[in-house]
C-alpha positions in Angstrom: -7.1 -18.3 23.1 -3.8 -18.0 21.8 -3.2 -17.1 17.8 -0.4 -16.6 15.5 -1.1 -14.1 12.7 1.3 -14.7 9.3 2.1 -12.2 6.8 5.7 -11.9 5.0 7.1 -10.2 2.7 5.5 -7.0 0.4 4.4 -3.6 2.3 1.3 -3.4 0.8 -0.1 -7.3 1.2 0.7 -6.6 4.8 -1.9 -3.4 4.9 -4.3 -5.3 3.6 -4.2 -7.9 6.4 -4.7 -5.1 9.3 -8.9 -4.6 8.8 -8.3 -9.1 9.3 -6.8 -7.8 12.3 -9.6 -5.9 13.9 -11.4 -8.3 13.1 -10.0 -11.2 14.4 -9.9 -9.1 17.6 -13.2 -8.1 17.6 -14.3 -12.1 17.4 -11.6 -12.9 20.1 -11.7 -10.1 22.6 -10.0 -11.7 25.3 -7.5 -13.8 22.8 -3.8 -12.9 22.9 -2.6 -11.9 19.1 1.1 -11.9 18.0 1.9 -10.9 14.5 4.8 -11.9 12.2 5.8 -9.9 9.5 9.6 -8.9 8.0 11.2 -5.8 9.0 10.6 -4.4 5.4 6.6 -3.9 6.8 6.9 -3.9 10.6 5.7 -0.1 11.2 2.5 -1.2 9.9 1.9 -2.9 12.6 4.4 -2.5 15.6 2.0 -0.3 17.1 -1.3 -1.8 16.2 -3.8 -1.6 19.2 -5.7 -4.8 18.4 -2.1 -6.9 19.0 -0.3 -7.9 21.6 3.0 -9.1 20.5 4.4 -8.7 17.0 7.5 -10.8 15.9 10.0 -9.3 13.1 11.5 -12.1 11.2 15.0 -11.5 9.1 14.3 -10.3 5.2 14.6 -13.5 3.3 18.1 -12.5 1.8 19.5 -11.4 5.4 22.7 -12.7 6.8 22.0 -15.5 9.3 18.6 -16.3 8.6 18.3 -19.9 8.9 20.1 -19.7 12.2 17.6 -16.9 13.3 14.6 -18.9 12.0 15.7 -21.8 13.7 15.0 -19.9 16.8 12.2 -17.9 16.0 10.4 -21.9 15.3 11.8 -22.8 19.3 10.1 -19.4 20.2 6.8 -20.1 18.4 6.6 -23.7 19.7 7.0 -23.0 23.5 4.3 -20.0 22.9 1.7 -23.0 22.4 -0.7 -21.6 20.3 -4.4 -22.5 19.7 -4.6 -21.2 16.4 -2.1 -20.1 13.7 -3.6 -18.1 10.6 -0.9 -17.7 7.6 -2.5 -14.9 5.3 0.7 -15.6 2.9 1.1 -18.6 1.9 4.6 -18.6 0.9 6.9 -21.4 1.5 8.4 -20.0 4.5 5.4 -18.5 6.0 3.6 -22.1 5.9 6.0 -23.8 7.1 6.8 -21.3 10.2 2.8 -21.9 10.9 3.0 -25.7 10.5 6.3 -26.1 13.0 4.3 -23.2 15.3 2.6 -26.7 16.5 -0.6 -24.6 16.7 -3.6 -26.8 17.1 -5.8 -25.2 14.3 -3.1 -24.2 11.5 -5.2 -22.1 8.6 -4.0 -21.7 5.1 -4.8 -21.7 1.5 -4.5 -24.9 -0.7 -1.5 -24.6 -2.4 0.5 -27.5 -4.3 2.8 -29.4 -1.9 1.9 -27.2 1.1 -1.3 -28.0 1.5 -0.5 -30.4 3.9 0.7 -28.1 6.8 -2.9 -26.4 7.3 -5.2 -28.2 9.5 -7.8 -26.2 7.9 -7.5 -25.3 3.7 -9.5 -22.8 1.7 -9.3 -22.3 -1.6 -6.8 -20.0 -3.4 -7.8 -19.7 -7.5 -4.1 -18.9 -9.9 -6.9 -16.8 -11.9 -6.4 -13.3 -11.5 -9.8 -11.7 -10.2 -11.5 -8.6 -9.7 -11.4 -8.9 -6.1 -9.7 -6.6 -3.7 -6.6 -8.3 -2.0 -8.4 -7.4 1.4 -11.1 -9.7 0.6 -8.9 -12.1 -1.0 -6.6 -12.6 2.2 -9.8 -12.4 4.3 -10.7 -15.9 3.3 -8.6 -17.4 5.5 -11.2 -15.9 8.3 -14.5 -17.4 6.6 -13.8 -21.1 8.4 -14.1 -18.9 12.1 -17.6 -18.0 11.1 -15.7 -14.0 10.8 -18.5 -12.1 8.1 -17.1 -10.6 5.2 -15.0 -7.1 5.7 -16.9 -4.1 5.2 -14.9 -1.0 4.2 -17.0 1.6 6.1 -16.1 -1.1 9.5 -12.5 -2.6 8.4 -10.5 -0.3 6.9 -6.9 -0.7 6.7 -5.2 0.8 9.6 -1.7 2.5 10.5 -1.1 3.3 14.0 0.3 7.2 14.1 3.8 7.8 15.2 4.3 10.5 17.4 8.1 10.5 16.4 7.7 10.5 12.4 4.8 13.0 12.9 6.9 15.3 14.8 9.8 14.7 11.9 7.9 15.1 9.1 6.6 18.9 10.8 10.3 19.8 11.8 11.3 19.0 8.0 8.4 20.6 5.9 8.9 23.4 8.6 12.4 23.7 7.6 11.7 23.4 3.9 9.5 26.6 4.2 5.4 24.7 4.3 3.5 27.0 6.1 1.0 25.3 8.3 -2.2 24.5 6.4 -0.4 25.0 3.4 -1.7 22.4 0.4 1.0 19.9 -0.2 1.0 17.0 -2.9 3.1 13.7 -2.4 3.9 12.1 -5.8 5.2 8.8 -5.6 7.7 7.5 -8.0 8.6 4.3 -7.0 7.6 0.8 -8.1 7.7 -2.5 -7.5 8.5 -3.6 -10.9 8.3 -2.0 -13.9 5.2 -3.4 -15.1 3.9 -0.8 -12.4 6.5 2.1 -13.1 5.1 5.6 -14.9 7.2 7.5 -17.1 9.7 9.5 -16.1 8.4 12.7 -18.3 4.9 11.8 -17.3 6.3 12.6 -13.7 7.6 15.7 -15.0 4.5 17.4 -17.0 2.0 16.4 -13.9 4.4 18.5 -11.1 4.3 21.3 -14.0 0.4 21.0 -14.2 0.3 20.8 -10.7 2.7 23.4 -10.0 1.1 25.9 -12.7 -2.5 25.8 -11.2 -2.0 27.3 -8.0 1.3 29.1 -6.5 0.5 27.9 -2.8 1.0 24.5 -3.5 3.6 22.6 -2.5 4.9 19.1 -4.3 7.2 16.5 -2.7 8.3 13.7 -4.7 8.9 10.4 -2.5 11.1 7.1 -3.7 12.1 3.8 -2.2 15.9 3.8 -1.6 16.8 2.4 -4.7 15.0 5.0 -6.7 15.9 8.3 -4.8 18.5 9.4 -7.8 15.4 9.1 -10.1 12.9 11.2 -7.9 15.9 13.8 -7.7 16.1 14.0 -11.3 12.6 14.2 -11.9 12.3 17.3 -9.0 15.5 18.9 -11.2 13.3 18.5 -14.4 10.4 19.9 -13.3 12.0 22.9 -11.8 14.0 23.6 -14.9 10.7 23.4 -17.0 8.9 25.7 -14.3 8.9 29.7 -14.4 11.2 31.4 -11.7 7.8 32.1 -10.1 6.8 28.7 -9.5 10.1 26.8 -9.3 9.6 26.8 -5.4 6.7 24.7 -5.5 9.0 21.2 -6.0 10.5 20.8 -3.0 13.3 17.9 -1.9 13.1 16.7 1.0 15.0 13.7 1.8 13.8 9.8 2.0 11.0 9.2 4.6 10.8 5.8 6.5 7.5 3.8 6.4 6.2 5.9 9.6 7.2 9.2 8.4 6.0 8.2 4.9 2.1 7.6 6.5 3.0 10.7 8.4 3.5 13.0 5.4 1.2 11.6 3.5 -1.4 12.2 6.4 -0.5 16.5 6.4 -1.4 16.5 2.4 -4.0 17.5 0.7 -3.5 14.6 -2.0 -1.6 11.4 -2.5 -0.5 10.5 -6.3 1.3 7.4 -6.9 1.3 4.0 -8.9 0.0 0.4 -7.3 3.0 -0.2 -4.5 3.4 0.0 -1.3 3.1 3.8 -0.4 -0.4 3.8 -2.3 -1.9 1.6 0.5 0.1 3.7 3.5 -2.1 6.3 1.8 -5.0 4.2 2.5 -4.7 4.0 5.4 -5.3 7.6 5.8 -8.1 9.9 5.1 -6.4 12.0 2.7 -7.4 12.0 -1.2 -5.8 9.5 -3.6 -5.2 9.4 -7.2 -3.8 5.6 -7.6 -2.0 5.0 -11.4 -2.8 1.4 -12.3 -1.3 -0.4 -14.9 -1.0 -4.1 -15.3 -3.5 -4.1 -12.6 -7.3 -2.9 -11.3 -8.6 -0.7 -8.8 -11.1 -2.9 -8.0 -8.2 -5.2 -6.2 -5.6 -2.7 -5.2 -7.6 0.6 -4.7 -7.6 1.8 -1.4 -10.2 0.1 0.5 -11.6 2.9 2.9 -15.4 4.2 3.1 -16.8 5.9 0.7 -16.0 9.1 2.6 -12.8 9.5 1.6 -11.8 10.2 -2.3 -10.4 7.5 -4.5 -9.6 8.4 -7.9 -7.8 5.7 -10.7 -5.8 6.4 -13.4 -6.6 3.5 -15.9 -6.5 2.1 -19.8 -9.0 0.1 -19.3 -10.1 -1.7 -22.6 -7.3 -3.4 -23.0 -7.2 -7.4 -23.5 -4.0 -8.1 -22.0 -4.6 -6.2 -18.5 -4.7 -7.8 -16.0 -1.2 -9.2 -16.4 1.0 -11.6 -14.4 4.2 -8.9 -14.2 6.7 -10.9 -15.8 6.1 -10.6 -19.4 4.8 -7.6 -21.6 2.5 -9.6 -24.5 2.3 -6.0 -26.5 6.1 -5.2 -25.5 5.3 -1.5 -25.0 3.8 -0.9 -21.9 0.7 0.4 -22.7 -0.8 0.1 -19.6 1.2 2.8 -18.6 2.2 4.9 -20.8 -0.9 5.2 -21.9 -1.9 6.9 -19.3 -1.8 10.6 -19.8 -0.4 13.4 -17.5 -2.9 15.6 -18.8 -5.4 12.8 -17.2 -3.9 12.3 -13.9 -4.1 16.1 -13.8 -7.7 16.3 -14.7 -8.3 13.6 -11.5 -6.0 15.9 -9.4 -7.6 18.9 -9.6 -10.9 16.9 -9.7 -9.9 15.4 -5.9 -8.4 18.7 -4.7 -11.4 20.6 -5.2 -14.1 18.4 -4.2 -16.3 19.6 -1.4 -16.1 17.8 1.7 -18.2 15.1 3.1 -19.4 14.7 -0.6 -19.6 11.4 -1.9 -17.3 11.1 -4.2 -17.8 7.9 -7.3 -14.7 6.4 -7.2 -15.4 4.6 -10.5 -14.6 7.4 -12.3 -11.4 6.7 -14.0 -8.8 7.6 -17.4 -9.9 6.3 -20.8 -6.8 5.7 -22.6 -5.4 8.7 -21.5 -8.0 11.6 -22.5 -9.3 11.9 -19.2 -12.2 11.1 -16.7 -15.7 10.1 -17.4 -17.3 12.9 -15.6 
């Protein structure tokens, strides 16, 4: 058996296809698996165990594209593949599964694509309360695959020995002892229906910062937002006493590996609903997810019940969930009413809860006065 795995585009959609993954493999032992993704998410998988071959396509917007796809199609076609699974859906990814010339082409039914799936299930426009790993799991039903199970299919990041060895050297050099408590705090988002306030970011590193002098708080970004995580490590400082100024440390932008890498030495992750919050997932460390415009119960790390999951939340509003492109109350309130105080109250909460406990991860803000506990 011979099968194509499709997933393009966003970071995060591509961690949720990797407990599909297992999956597929554990129902196709002796199958041969190749994966394509865009080089935006390729370290989520390049080193996955349960594949044999992944494929990086050029970023939508990259310069020579079409010529590049045009061999990437002559590529997939002399592969002759039994089965082609697109988990995406997209224009591109559909037709890159329909011209693979795969025997068996699965996909969701979707307007004027539909056609290029030998096999269609459905795809509801409603937004659900569903997790996006069971959501892109669909496509598996029509193999007689069960549905995943997050103490058996966890999202998975292979660990890189490289970024791993990077991140120690760096946190090393910026003065972490080893075994010393360190905090990531994620700034980034994809959008700013998902982006916290900037002085939000600023009074939780002074919480943080204030409770315990061992601790030690690294702010990540994307690339496009490294000026803002800078500023908000300069705020925080100047608010701190000399004492505990030392706690906020800078250092530098992290790739995708050496993000999972870092995030992997912490004692807790703390970051909105974006990529970096499912590279979290993926590990075993403690996470304190901010969601606005959208639920836990879809974008929460899915992971067993082991491991701690804390969410940030307004969540008796009538306008959230949202579609992202247009605030109905024009304010944000999703966000920005969520409280620092609050996301402090969960941190302290995750940090100091006893291991192997179970921990309820329906806990969650109320408008910003803190957790239901």
């Amino acid at each position: 058996m011979n099968i194509l795995l499709v997933r393009l585009r966003l970071i995060g959609d591509v961690v949720f296809t990797t407990p599909a993954i297992r999956a597929i493999r554990r129902h196709y032992p002796d199958a041969r698996i190749t994966y394509i993704v865009e080089e935006e998410a390729a370290a989520i998988v390049r080193h996955n165990p349960h594949l044999d071959n992944v494929i990086v396509a050029r970023s939508p917007h990259a310069p020579g594209r079409l010529r590049a796809d045009i061999a990437l199609v002559r590529r997939l076609r002399r592969e002759q593949y039994d089965l082609a699974i697109d988990f995406h859906g997209g224009p591109r990814s559909s037709l890159l599964t329909w011209l693979s010339g795969a025997r068996t082409r699965i996909g969701y039914e979707v307007a004027g694509r539909s056609w290029m799936y030998t096999i269609r299930v459905p795809r509801p426009r409603a937004l659900r309360p569903r997790h996006s790993v069971v959501s892109q799991w669909d496509v598996l039903l029509p193999l007689g695959i069960a549905p995943p199970d997050p103490e058996l299919d966890a999202p998975y990041m292979a660990e890189d020995p490289v970024a791993s060895s990077s991140v120690e050297r760096r946190l090393a050099e910026a003065g972490v002892a080893p075994g010393q408590p360190v905090i990531v705090v994620h700034v980034s988002a994809g959008n700013p229906f998902r982006r916290w306030p900037f002085a939000a970011f600023v009074e939780l590193a002074c919480r943080l910062a204030s409770k315990d002098p061992k601790r030690r708080i690294i702010f990540t970004s994307g690339p496009s937002d490294a000026a803002a995580a800078a500023a908000i490590a300069e705020e925080a400082r100047a608010r701190l006493g000399t004492s505990e100024r030392q706690a906020i440390l800078e250092c530098g932008e992290f790739d995708l590996a050496e993000l999972q890498a870092l995030i992997a030495r912490a004692a807790l992750y703390i970051g909105g609903d974006s990529g970096p919050l499912h590279i979290a997932g993926t590990t075993g460390v403690p996470v304190v997810g901010l969601y606005g415009p959208t639920l836990p119960v879809r974008s929460q790390p899915f992971r067993s019940a082991r491991f701690i999951n804390a969410a940030a939340e307004v969540s008796d509003l009538p306008c959230r969930p949202c579609n992202q492109r247009r605030c109905e109350p024009g304010d944000f309130r999703c966000l920005t009413g969520i409280s620092a105080e609050a996301v402090a109250v969960l941190a302290e909460r995750a940090l100091g809860w006893p291991e192997g406990q179970h921990y309820d991860s329906g806990l969650h803000d109320d408008r910003g006065r803190g957790d239901k506990s």
